[in-house]
N, C-alpha and C positions, 0 to 999 in steps of 0.2 A: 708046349703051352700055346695059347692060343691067342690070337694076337689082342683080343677081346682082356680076356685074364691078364695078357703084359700090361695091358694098359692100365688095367684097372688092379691095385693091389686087394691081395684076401682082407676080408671085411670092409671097401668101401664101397658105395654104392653105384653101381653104373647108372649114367643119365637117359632120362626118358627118352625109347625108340620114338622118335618123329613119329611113324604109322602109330605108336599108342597114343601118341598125345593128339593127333587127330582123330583118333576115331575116342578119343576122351569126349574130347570136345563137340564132335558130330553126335555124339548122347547127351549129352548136357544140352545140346539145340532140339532136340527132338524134344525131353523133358518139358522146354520152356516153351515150344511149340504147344503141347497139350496146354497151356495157358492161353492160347489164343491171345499175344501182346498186341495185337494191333488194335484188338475190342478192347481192352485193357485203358488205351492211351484214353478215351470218351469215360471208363468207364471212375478211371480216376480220376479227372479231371472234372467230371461235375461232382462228384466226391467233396471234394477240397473248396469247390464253391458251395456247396450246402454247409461246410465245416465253418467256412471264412465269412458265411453274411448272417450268420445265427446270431443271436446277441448271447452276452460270454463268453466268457475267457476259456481257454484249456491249455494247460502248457504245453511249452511247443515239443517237449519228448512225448507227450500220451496224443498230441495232436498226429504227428507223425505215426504214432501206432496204429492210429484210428485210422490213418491213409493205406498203411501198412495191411489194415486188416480187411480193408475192403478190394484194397487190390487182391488179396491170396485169395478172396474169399470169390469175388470173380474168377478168377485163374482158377477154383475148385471146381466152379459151376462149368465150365468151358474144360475141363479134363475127363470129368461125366458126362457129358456134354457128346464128347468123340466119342470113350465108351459105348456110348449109348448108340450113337448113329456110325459105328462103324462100316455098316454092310451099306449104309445107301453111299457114305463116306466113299466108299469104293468103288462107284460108280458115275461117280460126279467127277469133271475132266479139274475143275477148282478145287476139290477136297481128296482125291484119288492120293496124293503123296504123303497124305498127311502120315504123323507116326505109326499109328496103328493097322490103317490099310497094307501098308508095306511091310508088315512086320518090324518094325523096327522095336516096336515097344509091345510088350504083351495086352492085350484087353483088363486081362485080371490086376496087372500093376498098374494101369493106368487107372481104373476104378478105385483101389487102394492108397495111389498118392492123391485121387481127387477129393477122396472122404478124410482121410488125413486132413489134408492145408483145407478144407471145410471146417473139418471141428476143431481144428487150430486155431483157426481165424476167429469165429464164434468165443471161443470161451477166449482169450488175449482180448478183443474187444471187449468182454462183460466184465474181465478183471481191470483192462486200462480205463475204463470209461464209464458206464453204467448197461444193466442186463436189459434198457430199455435196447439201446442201440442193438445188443449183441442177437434179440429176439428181432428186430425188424433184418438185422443183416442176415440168421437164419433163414428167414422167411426169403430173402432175395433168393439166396441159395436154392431153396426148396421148390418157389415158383418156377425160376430159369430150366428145375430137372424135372421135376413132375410135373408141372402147370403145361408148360411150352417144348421141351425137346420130347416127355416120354407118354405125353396126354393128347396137345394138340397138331404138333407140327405134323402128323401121319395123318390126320383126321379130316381137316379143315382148313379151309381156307381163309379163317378169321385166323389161323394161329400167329399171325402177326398181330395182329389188331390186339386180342388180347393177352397174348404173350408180352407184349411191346411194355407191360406192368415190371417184365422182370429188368430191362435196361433204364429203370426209370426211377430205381431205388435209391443209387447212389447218393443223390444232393438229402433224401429223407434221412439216411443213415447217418450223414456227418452232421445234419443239424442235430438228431438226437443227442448224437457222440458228445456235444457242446451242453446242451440244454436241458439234455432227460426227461423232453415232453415234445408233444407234436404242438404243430398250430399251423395256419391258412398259408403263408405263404410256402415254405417246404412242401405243402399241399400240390400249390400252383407250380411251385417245379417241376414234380413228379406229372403232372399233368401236361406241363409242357414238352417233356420227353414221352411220355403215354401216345400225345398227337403225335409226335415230329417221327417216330420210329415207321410206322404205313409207307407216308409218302419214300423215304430215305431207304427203306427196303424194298417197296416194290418198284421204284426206280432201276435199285440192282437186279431185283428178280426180272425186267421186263428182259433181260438180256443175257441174263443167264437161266435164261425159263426151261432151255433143251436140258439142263446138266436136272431141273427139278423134275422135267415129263419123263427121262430116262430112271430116277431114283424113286418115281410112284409116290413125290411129296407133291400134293394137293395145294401148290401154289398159287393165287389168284392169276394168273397170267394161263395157267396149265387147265384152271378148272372154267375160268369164267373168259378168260381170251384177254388177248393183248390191250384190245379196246376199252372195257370195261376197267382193266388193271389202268390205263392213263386217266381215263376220270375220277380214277377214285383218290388216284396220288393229285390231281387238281383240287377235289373236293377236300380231303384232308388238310394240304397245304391252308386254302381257303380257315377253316377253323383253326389250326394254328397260331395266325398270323392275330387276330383277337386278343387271343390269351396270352400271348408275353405280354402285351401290356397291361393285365392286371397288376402286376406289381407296382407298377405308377399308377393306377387307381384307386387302388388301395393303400397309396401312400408310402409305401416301403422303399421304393424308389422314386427317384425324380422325374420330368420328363424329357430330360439331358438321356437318358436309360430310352425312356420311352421312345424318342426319334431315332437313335440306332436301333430300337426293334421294329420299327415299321419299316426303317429303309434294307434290312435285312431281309422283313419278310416280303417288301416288293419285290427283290430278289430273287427269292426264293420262289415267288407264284411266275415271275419271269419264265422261270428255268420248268417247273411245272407244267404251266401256259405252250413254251417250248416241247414239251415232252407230249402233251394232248393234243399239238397243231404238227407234230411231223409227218412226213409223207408214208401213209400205211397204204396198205392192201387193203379189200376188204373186208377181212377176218382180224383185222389190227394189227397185221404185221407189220413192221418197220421195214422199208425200202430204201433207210439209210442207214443200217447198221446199229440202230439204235442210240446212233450219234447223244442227243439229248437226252438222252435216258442216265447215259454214262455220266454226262456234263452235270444233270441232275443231282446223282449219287455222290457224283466228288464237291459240289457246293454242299450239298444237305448238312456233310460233315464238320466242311468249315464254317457255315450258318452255325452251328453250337457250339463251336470252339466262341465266333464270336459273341452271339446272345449271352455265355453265361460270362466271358471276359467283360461284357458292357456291364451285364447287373454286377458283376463282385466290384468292379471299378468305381462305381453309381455309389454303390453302396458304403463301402468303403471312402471315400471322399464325401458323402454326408457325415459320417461317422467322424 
């Protein structure tokens, strides 16, 4: 008998081989990787501020579903997403390890659990909430895959520009979820993410331009040069900084909200400003590594963490 079997008598169960339960686990990380969590953390987080400055109530179990469902429903679009862009995936020295590249996960099952937690998410939001919600959360859906990953990102060089509609949905969705009608300010949300997405990506693109010129994506940085990509993340920025403060001119917030969005957005044209005055070449190449570029992309993100924590705080303390 075998020292395995002394141990373990007939009929109990021996406990999980250590190598199984990591490489359990090493697939359950791969799985949650096709979600892309790290787009996730923005993408629920103005979610929940669209949810929280809507007027009306929603209880807080179908409130949480509603958070629930815009998270999967991102995580669908970002599963398709890879599907989709597997082959350039595979060549990009940033997306090369991803699931799919490496085999880890099939193409076909990952397309299948992306449409799945899609039309999960869609129909649990129309029965938690109303089908107004459930049809604008589709439509994120459908934008992020058709509109922008399988339309324009191959095409063009605006497919930021107008792609930037699909990371911009969130705060529309949760005010629906609450209210089951549009109106101006959820407008001005989605507007405010619309602008800020440009500058905030081609920051990152100015420096990761090699992984987009070897994958034959039509990046502003790849099609139009380094130079034109910092003016236009300056220019962008520029109109931006405007539009948060609609919300205090329209009333909805105060202009307690208003003074953290200017000194935000000073900020921000800072770091901008920085990115258009670095020392280039003169084909626009950065001669410092793209130092500012970087510094850029890591504010751009805390800039919306805090913009949408100043309006829900604004908001919420009028209330």
């Amino acid at each position: 008998m075998s020292d395995v079997t002394a141990s373990h008598p007939r009929g109990a169960q021996a406990p999980l081989d250590v190598s199984d339960a990591a490489a359990l686990g090493s697939e359950v990380r791969d799985w949650i990787t096709l979600l892309k969590p790290r787009v996730l953390t923005l993408v629920v987080y103005t979610g929940i501020a669209g949810l929280l400055v809507a007027p009306g109530t929603l209880h807080p179990v179908l409130a949480l579903t509603a958070i629930l469902c815009i998270t999967v429903a991102a995580g669908a679009a970002g599963a398709i997403n890879m599907w989709y862009d597997r082959d350039i995936d595979a060549v990009m020295r940033r997306t090369q390890k991803r699931p799919i590249p490496v085999g880890r996960i099939s193409p076909g099952g990952a397309l299948a659990y992306g449409v799945l937690l899609g039309c999960g998410s869609v129909a649990l939001m129309g029965l938690a909430t109303n089908w107004l919600a459930a049809a604008v959360l589709a439509g994120s859906i459908l934008f992020y895959v058709v509109i922008y990953t399988m339309w324009l990102k191959r095409r063009t060089p605006q497919n930021i520009v107008i792609g930037g509609a699909a990371g911009a949905f969130p705060p529309l969705i949760g005010w629906v979820a609450v209210t089951g009608g549009m109106d101006v300010l959820p407008l001005v949300l989605f507007a405010i993410i619309f602008m800020w997405t440009p500058p905030h990506f081609w920051a990152l693109s100015l420096w990761a331009h090699q992984d987009y010129q070897r994958a034959g994506v039509p990046m502003l940085p790849v099609v139009s040069g380094a130079r034109e990509t910092r003016r236009q993340v300056v220019i962008y920025t520029i109109l931006l900084v405007p539009l948060t403060l609609v919300p205090s001119v329209i009333g909805f917030n105060s202009w307690a909200y208003g003074a953290v969005a200017v000194l935000l957005g000073a900020n921000f044209l800072r770091h901008a400003w920085a990115v258009w005055r670095d020392a280039q070449d003169p084909s626009g190449v950065s001669l410092t590594n793209d130092v500012p570029a970087k510094r850029c992309f890591k504010f751009s993100i805390s800039y919306l963490f805090l913009l949408f924590g100043a309006l829900v705080a604004d908001r919420l303390w009028l209330a």
